[in-house]
C-alpha positions as semicolon CSV with decimal commas, in nm:
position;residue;x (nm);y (nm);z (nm)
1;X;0,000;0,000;0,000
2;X;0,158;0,338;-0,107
3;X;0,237;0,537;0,203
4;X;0,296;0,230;0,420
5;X;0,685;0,330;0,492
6;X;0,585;0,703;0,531
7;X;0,339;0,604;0,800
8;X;0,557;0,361;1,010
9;X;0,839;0,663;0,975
10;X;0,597;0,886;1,111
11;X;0,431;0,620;1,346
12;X;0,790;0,561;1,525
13;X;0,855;0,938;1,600
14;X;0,795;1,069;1,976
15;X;0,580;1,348;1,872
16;X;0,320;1,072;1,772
17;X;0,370;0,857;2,085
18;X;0,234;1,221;2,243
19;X;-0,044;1,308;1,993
20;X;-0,160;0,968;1,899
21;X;-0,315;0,843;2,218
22;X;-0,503;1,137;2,271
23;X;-0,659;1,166;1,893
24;X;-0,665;0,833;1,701
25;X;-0,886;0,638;1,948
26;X;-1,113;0,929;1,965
27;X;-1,182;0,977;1,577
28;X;-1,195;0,572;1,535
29;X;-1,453;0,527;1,819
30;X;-1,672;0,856;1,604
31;X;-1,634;0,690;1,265
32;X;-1,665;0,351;1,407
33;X;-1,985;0,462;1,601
34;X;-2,166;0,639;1,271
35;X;-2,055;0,386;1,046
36;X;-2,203;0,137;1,272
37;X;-1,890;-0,052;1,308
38;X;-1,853;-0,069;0,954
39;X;-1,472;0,169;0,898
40;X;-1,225;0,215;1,165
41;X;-0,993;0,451;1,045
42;X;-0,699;0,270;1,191
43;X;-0,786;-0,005;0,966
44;X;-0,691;0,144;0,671
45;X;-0,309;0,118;0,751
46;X;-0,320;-0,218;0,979
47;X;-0,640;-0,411;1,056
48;X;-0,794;-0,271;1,373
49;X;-1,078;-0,408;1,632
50;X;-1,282;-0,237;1,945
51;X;-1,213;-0,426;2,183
52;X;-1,483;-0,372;2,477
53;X;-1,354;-0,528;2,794
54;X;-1,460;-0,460;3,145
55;X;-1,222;-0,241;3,348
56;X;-1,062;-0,419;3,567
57;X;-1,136;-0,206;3,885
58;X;-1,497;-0,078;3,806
59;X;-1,625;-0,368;3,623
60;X;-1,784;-0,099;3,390
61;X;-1,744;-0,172;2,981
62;X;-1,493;0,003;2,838
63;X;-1,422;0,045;2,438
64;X;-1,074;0,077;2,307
65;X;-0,974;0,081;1,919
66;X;-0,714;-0,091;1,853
67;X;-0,466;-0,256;1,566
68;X;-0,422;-0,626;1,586
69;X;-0,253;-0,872;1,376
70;X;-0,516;-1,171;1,292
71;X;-0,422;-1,487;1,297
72;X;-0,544;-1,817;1,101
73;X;-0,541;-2,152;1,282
74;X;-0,440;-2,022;1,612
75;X;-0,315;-2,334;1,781
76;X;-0,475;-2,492;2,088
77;X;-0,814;-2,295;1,996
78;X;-0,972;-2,619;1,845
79;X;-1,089;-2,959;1,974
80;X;-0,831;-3,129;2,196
81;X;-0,627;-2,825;2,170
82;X;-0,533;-2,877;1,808
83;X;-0,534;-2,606;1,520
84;X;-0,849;-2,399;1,539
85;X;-1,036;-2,075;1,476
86;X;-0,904;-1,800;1,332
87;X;-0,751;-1,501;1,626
88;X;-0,648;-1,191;1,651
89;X;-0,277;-1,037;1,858
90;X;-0,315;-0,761;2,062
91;X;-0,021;-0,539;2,095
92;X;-0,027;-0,326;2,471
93;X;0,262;-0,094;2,267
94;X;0,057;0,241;2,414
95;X;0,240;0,458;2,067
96;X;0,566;0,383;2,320
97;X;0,483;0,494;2,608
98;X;0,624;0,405;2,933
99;X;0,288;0,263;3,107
100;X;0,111;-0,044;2,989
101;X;-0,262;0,090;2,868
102;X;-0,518;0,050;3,095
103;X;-0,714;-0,205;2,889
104;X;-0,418;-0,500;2,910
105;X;-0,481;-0,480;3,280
106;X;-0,861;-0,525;3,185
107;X;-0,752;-0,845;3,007
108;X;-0,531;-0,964;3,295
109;X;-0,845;-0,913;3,534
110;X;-1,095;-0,982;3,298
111;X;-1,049;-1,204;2,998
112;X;-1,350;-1,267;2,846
113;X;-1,400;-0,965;2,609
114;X;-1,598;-0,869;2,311
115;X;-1,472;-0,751;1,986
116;X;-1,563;-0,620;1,646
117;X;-1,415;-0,676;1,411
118;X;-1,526;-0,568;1,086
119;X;-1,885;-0,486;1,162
120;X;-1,963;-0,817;1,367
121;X;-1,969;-0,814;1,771
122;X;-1,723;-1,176;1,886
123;X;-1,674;-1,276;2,192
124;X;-1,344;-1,358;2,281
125;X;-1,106;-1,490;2,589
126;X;-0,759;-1,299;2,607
127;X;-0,446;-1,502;2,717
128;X;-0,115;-1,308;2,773
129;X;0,187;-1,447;2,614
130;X;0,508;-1,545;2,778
131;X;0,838;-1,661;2,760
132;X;0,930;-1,875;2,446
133;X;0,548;-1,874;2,260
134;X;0,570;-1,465;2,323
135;X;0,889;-1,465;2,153
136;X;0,815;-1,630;1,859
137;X;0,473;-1,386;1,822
138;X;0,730;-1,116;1,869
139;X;0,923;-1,179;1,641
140;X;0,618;-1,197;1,367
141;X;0,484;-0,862;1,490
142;X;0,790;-0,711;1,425
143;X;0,783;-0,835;1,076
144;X;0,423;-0,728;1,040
145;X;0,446;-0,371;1,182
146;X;0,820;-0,269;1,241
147;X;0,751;0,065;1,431
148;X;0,695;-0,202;1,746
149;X;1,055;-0,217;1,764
150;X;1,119;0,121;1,846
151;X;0,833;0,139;2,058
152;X;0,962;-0,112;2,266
153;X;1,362;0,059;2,272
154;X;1,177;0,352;2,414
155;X;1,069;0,149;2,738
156;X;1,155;-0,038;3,001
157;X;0,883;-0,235;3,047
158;X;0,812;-0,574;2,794
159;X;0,513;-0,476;2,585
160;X;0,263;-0,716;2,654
161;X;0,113;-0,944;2,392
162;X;-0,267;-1,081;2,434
163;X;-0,400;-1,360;2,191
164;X;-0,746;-1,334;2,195
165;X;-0,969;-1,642;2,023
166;X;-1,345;-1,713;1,998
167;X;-1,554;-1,820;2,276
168;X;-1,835;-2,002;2,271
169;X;-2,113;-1,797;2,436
170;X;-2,474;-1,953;2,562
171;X;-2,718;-1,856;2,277
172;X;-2,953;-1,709;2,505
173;X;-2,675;-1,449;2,684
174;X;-2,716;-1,198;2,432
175;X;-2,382;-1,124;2,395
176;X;-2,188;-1,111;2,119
177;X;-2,215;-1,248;1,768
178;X;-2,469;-0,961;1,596
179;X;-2,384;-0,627;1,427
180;X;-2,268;-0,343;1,596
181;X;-2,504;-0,061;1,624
């Protein structure tokens, strides 16, 4: 995609890891709102979800936009723990700055999430990946979306990694699995 190299430049600079947090989630949560989940304008450069978790002190739902890096056949999602559905990474980069965002500690306290992701409400459970398996999802990240790198030069901390997968939900919960409105 033209611009792609122009973006992760710009994407790696400090003066975005200042500006970015404060604008891009509120302009994708607008659009994605009045397009009923239809365009996240994140999504045009890397594919993007809302994830809406519940925060992990007020138990109140919280949406976040966010870029992701799906994944097909995530292993240990299907029967007996083979190859299964299809799954999404969740980078907790925060533009590279020094805090972890608010909504991986919703994950740590609260796993089972909802996303959309491209128009359709899924309910997911979030795992946080360590040692060795977070490694190796490193590693593809970085060749997916190379500003990471420098995000994670800036800071001390280890950016945290979620995989998040389908759950199966009762069908009378009413969550999950419709169109967003």
């Amino acid at each position: 995609m033209p611009g792609v190299r122009l973006v992760q430049r710009v994407s790696s600079t400090r003066l975005f890891a200042r500006t970015a947090p404060h604008l891009i989630p509120a302009l994708d949560r607008a659009v994605h709102r009045l397009t009923r989940g239809k365009v996240l304008l994140s999504a045009q450069m890397l594919p993007g979800v809302v994830l809406t978790a519940r925060g992990a002190k007020s138990g109140l739902e919280r949406r976040t936009p966010l870029a992701c890096m799906p994944e097909a056949g995530v292993p240990g999602s299907g029967p007996a723990g083979g190859a299964g559905e299809d799954g999404w990474i969740l980078v907790g980069s925060n533009f590279g700055r020094t805090d972890h965002p608010a909504w991986t500690a919703n994950l740590l306290a609260r796993p089972d999430a909802v996303i959309n992701w491209k128009g359709e409400d899924i309910p997911v459970t979030a795992r946080l990946l360590t040692g060795e398996e977070r490694a190796a999802v490193w590693r593809t990240v970085l060749a997916f979306w190379p500003p990471y790198a420098t995000y994670q030069a800036r800071v001390e901390r280890e950016i945290r990694l979620f995989r998040i997968v389908r759950r199966a939900v009762p069908a009378d919960s009413g969550e999950g699995g419709g169109r967003s409105d």
